[in-house]
Structure formats: structure tokens, C-alpha cells
TORDO-322345 format. One record per residue (C-alpha): residue number from 1; residue in one letter; chain; x, y, z. Coordinates in pm, 1 decimal. Each point is the difference from the previous one (the first is absolute). Example, Ala and Ser with C-alpha at 12.3 -4.5 7.8 and 13.67 -1.06 7.14 Angstrom:
+-----+------+-----+----------+----------+----------+
| seq | type | mol |        x |        y |        z |
+-----+------+-----+----------+----------+----------+
|   1 |    A |   A |   1230.0 |   -450.0 |    780.0 |
|   2 |    S |   A |    137.0 |    344.0 |    -66.0 |
+-----+------+-----+----------+----------+----------+
This chain:
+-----+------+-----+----------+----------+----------+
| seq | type | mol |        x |        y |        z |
+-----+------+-----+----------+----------+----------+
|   1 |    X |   A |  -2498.2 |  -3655.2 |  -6963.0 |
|   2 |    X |   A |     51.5 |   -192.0 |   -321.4 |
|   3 |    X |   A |    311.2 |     33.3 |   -252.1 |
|   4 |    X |   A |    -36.9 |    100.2 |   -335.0 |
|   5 |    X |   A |    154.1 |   -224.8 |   -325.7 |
|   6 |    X |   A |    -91.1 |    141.1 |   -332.7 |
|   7 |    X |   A |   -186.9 |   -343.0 |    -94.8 |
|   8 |    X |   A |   -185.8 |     68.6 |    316.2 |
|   9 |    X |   A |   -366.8 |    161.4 |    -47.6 |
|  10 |    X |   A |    -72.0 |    302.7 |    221.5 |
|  11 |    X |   A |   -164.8 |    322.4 |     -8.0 |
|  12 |    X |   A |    214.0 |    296.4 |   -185.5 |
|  13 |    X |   A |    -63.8 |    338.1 |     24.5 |
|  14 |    X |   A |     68.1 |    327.6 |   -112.4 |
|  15 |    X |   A |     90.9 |    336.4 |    201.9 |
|  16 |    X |   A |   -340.8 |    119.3 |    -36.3 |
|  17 |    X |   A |   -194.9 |   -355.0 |     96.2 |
|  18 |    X |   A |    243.7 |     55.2 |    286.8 |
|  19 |    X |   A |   -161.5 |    296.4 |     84.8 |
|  20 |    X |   A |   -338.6 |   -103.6 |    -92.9 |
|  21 |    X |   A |     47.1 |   -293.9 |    247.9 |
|  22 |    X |   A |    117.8 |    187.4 |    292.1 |
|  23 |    X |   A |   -321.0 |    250.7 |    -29.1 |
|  24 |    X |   A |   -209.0 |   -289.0 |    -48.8 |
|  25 |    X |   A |    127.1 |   -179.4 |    342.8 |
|  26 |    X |   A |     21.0 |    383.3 |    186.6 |
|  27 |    X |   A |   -375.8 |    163.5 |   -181.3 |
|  28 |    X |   A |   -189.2 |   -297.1 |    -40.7 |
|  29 |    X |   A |     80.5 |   -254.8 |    251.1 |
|  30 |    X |   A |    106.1 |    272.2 |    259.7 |
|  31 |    X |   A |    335.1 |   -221.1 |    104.7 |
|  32 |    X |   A |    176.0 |    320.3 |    180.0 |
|  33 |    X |   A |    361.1 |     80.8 |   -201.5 |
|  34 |    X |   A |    180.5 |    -72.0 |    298.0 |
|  35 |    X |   A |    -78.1 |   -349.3 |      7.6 |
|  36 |    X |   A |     32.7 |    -93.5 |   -401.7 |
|  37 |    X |   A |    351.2 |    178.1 |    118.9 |
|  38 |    X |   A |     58.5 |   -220.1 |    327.8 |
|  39 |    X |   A |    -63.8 |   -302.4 |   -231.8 |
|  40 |    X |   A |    224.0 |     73.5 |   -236.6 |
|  41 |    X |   A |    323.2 |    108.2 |    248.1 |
|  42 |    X |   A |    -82.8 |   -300.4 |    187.3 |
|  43 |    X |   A |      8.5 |   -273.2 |   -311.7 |
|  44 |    X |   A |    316.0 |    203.6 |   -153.8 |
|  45 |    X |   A |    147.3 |    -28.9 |    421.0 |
|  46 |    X |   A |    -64.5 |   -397.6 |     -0.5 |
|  47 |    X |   A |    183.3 |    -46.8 |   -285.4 |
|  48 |    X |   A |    287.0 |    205.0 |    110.1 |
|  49 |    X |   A |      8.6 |   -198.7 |    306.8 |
|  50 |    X |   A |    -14.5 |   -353.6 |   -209.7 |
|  51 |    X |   A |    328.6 |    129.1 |   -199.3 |
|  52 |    X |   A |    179.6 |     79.7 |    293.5 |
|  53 |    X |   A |   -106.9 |   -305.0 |    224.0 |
|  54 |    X |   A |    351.0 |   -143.0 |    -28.2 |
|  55 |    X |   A |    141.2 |    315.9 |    111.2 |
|  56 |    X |   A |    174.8 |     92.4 |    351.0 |
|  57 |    X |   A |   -151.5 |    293.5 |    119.8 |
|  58 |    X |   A |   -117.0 |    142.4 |   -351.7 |
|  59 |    X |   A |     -3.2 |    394.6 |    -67.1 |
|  60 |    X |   A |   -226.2 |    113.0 |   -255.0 |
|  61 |    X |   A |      9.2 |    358.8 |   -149.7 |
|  62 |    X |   A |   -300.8 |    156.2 |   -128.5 |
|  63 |    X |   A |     17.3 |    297.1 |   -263.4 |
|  64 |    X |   A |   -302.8 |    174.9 |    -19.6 |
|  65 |    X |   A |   -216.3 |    238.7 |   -150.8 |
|  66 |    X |   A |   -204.0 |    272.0 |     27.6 |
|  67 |    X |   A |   -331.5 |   -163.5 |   -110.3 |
|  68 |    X |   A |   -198.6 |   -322.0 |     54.2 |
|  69 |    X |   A |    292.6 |   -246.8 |    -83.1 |
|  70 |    X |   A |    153.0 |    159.4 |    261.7 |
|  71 |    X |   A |   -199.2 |    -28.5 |    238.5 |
|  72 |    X |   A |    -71.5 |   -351.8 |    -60.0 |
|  73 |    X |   A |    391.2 |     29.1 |     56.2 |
|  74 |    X |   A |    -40.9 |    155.7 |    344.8 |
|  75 |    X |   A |   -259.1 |   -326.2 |     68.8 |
|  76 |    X |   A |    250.7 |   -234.5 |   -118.0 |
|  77 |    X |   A |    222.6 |    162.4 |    260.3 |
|  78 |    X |   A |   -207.1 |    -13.6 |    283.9 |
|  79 |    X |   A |   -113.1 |   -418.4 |    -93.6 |
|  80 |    X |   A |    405.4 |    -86.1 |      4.6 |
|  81 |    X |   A |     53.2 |    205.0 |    319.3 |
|  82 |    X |   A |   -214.1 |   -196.4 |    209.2 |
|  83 |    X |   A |    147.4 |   -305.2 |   -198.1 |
|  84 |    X |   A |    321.4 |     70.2 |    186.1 |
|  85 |    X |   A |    174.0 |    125.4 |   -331.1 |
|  86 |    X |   A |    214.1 |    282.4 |     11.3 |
|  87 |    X |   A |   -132.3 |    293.9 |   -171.7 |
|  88 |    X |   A |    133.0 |    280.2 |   -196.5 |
|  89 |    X |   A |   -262.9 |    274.4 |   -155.9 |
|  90 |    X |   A |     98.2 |    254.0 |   -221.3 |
|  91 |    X |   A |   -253.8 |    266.1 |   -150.3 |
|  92 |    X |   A |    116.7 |    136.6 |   -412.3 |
|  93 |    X |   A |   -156.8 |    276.9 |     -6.3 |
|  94 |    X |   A |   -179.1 |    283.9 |    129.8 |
|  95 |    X |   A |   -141.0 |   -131.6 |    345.9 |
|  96 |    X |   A |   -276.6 |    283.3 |     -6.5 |
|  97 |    X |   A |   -168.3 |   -188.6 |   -346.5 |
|  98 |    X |   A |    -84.7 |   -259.0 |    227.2 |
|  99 |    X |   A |   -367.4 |    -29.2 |     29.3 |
| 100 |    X |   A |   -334.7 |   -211.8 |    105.7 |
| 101 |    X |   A |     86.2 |   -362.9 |     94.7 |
| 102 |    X |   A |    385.4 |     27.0 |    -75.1 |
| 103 |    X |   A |     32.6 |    294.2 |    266.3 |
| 104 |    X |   A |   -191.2 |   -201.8 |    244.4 |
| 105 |    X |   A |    203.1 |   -314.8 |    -36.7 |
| 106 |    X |   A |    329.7 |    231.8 |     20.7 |
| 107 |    X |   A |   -166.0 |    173.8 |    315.6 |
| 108 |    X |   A |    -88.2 |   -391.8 |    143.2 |
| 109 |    X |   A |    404.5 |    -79.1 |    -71.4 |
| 110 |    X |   A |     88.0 |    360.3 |    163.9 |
| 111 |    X |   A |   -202.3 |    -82.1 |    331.3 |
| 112 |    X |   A |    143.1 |   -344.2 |     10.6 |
| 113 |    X |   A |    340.1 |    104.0 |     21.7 |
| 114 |    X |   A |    154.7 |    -60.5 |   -311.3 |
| 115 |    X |   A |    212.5 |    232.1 |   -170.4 |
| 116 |    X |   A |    -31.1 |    162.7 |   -279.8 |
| 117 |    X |   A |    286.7 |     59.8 |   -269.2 |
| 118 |    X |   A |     -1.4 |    249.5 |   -293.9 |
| 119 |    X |   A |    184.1 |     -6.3 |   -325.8 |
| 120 |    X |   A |     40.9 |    374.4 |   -150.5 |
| 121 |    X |   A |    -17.9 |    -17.7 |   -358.3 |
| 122 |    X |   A |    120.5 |    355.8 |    -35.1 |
| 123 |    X |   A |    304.1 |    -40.6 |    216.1 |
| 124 |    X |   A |    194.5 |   -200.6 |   -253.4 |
| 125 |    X |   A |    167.8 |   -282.2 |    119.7 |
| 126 |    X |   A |   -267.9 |   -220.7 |    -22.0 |
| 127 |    X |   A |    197.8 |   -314.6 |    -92.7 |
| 128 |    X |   A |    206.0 |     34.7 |    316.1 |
| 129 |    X |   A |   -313.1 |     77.8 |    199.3 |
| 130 |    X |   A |   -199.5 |   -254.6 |   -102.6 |
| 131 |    X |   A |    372.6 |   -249.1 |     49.9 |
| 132 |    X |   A |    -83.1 |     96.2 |    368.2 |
| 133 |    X |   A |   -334.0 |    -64.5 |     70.0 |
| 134 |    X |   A |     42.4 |   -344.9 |   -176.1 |
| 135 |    X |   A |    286.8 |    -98.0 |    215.8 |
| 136 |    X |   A |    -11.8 |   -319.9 |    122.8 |
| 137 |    X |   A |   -344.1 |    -94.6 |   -176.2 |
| 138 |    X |   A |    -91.8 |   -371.8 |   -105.4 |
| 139 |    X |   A |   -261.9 |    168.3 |   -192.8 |
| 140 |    X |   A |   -114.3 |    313.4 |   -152.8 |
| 141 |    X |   A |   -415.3 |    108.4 |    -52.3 |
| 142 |    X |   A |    -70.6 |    195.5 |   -265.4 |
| 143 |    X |   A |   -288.3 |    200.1 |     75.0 |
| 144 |    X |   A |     74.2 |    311.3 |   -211.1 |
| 145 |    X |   A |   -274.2 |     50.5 |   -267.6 |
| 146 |    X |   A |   -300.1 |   -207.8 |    -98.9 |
| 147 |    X |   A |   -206.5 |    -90.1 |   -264.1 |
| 148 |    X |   A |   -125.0 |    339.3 |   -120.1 |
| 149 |    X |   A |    367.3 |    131.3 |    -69.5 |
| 150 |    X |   A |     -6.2 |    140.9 |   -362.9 |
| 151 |    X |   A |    243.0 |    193.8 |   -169.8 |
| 152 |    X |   A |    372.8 |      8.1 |     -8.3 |
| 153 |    X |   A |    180.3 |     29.8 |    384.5 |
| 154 |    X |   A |    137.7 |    290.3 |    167.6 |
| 155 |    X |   A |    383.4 |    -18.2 |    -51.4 |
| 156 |    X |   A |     25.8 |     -5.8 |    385.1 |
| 157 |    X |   A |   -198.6 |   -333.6 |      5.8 |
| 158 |    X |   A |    154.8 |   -149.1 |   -299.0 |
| 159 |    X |   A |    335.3 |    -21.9 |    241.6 |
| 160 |    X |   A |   -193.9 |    -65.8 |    290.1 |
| 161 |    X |   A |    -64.2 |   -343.9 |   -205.9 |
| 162 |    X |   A |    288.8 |    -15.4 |    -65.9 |
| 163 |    X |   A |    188.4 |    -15.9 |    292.8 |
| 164 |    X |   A |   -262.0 |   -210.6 |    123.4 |
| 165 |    X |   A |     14.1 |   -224.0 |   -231.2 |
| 166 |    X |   A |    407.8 |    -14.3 |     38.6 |
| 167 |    X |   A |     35.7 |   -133.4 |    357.0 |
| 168 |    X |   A |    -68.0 |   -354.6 |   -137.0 |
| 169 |    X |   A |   -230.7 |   -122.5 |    246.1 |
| 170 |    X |   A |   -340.6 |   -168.0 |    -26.9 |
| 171 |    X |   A |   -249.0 |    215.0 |   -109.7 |
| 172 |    X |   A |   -386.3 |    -25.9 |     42.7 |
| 173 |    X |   A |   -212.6 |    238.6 |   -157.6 |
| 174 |    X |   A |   -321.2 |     91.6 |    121.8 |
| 175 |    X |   A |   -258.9 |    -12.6 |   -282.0 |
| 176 |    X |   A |    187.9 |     95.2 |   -288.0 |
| 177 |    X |   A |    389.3 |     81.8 |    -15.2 |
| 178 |    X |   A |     15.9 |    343.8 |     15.9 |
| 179 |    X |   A |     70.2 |    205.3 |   -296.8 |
| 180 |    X |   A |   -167.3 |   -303.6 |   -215.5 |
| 181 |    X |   A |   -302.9 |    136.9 |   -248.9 |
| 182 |    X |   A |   -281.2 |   -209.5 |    112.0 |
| 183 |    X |   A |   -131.5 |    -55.3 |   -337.6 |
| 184 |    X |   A |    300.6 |    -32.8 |   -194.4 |
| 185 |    X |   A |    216.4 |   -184.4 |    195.5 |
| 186 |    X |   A |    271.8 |    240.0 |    -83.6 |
| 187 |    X |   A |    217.6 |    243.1 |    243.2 |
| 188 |    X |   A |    -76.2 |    346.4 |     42.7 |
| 189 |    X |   A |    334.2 |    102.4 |    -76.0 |
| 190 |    X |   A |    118.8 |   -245.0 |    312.5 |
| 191 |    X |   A |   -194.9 |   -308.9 |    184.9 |
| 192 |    X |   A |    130.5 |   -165.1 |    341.7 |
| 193 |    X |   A |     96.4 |   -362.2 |   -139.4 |
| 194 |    X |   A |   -163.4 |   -195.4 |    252.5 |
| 195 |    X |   A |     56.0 |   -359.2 |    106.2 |
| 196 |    X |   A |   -335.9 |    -33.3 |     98.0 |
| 197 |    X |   A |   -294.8 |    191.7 |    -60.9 |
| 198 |    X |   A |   -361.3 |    -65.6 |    196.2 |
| 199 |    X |   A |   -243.4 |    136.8 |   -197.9 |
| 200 |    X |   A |   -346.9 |    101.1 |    119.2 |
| 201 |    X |   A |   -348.4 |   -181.5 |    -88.9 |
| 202 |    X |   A |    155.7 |    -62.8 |   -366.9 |
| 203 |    X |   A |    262.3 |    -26.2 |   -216.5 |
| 204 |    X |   A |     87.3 |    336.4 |   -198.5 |
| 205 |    X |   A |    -36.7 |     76.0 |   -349.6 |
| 206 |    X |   A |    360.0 |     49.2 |    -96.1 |
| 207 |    X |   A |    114.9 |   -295.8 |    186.2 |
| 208 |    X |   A |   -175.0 |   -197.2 |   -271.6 |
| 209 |    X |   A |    110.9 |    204.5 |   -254.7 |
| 210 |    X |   A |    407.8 |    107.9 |    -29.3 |
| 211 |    X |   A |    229.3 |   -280.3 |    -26.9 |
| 212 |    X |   A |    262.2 |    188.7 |    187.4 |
| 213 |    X |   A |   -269.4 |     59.8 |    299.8 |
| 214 |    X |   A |     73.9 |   -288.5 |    185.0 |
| 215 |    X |   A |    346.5 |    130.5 |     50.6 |
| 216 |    X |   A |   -137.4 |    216.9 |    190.3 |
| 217 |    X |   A |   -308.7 |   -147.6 |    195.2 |
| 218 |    X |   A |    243.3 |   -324.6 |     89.1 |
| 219 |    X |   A |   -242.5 |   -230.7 |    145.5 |
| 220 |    X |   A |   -341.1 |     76.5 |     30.9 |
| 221 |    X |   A |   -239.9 |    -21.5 |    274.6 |
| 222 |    X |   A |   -363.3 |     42.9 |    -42.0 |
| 223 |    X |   A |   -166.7 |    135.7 |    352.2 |
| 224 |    X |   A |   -382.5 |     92.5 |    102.8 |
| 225 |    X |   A |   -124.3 |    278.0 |    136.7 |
| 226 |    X |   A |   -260.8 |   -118.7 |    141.3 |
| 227 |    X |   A |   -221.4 |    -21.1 |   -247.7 |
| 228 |    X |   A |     34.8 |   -143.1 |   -399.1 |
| 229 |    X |   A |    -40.5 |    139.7 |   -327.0 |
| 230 |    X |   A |   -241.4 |   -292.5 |    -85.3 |
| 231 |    X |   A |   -258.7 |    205.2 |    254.1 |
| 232 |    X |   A |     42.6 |    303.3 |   -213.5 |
| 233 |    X |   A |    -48.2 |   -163.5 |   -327.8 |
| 234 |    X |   A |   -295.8 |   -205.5 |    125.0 |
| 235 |    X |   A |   -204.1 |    322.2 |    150.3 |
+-----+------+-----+----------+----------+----------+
């Protein structure tokens, strides 16, 4: 895992390189999805566990969603589990959207005894809920939405953000902070403000791009997957 400094070179890309990239390592090279995902949850888990080294039995509580950032939430989960950490998992969303890899990484969570939590967006109180479930955190995981969100938020999600952003505690986003446009750099109506951000196989487009970005990225982390974009490029 390497840092990224703007006078650093490194590989940017755009949401639909992204995309490009993952079919490339799934299609071409046949790497199975739940593996690029168990790389990722594990590098974005080891640097959870770095931040919270100094910390006396350290919670961590993981928002996720209802696609592939959150399952790679659900692996992140599982990694700081048998780490010893303690572990709070909360599903936004509907659960039944939960598909292919991310349902069997829930379903691997489920069968090892961990529980499962549930904010409901339509409910209403989502600030207090999500108060709840952070309780007692050292650190928050955002693994709400990834890099192919477009288009402005849900209103329910823009104050999920919110309210996650406002328990002022460490934040690491998986991939991208949620609710950040991958090419612009710019919130979708609302981004998670991260402290630290680990990024998969490259740097994003609209990192590079917005000056305010970085406000919301914090530090960034540059992972692999398993398998570089200089492969791609070089086929």
C-alpha cells in the first residue's frame, strides 16, 4: 500500500477505466470477483488496524451498502474480527439488493456469528440511529457507495452522511468517500469527509482534479487488488 502526494506519479483513472479494469482482471484474466473483493477489504482492514494500534480494545463501526463497496465492507468486518477488534456492522439499505460476492461475504459474517445491524432510512430518525450504532467507536468505515455512484443522492442518504459524518470520529473510506463523483471530485449533493481514504489499484480522477477534494478523501492510500493497471495497459 503506498500513499499518495500530488507531486507523486501514479496511475489515475476515471469511473469508466474503473470499470474497464475490473472486467479486464474478472473476463480476461479470470481472477474470480470474490477475491479482487477479499483483496481489497483486507488492505482497507490493515490499515484500520495500523490507525488503531495505539488503541485499548478498539471498536470499529462499519456502515455499509447494498452493493460491492459493501461487501468489501462485510470483508473488512470479518479481517478485524479475527484481529480481536470489536465489531459493529450496520447494513443502509435494502438487505434484499444484496447480491453475488457481497451476499456471500454477508452470508460468511452471518455463519460466523456476527451480528448484523440495520439502519432504516424510511423510519426517520436516522441521525439518532446512526448516534447508536456508532457508540463507543474509535473509528467509523464508510462502505456506502462506490465508484460508479452518479447523480445527485437520495435525500435519505444525504442525512445518512450526515450524521455520519457528525460523530467526529476517524473515518476511513473504502475506495472513494461515498457520495463523492468519481470524476469530478465533487459531492453528489453530500460526500462522507473522510480522514483517510484507501483507494483501489489507482488514484481517482477527481482526486486529481477539485481543489476542495482532498477535504474529503483526507489522506490517501493507494491499495492492489491483486493485480495492476500496468498489466492492463501493457496487454
Amino acid at each position: 500500500m503506498q500513499k499518495y502526494a500530488p507531486d507523486k506519479k501514479c496511475r489515475v483513472m476515471s469511473r469508466d477505466e474503473v470499470r474497464a479494469f475490473d472486467n479486464f482482471a474478472i473476463d480476461k484474466l479470470g481472477i474470480p470477483g470474490m477475491v479482487l473483493m477479499e483483496n481489497a477489504g483486507r488492505s482497507c482492514a490493515e490499515l484500520v488496524k495500523e490507525k488503531l494500534g495505539s488503541a485499548a480494545s478498539p471498536k470499529v463501526c462499519i456502515f455499509c451498502g447494498t452493493g460491492n463497496n459493501g461487501g468489501d465492507g462485510f470483508v473488512i468486518a470479518r479481517h478485524l474480527s479475527n484481529s480481536g477488534l470489536r465489531v459493529t456492522v450496520v447494513i443502509c439499505g435494502d438487505r434484499n439488493k444484496i447480491k453475488g460476492d457481497a451476499k456471500t461475504n454477508l452470508d460468511i459474517l452471518e455463519r460466523l456469528g456476527q451480528p448484523i445491524h440495520k439502519v432504516d432510512l424510511d423510519r426517520g430518525d436516522i441521525a439518532g440511529q446512526v448516534e447508536a450504532f456508532a457508540a463507543g467507536a474509535d473509528m467509523i468505515v464508510d462502505a456506502l457507495f462506490g465508484t460508479g455512484l452518479t447523480g445527485q443522492l437520495d435525500g435519505r442518504y444525504g442525512q445518512l452522511i450526515a450524521s455520519i459524518n457528525s460523530q467526529r470520529r476517524p473515518i476511513v473510506a473504502v475506495d472513494i468517500p461515498s457520495g463523492l463523483d468519481c470524476d469530478t471530485g465533487e459531492p453528489l449533493g453530500a460526500a462522507i469527509k473522510a480522514t483517510y481514504t484507501v483507494t483501489f489499484a489507482a488514484v481517482k480522477k477527481g482526486f486529481t482534479l477539485a481543489g476542495s477534494a482532498s477535504a474529503y478523501t483526507g489522506e490517501i492510500f493507494v491499495a492492489s487488488i491483486g493485480v495492476e493497471p500496468a498489466k492492463q495497459a501493457s496487454d
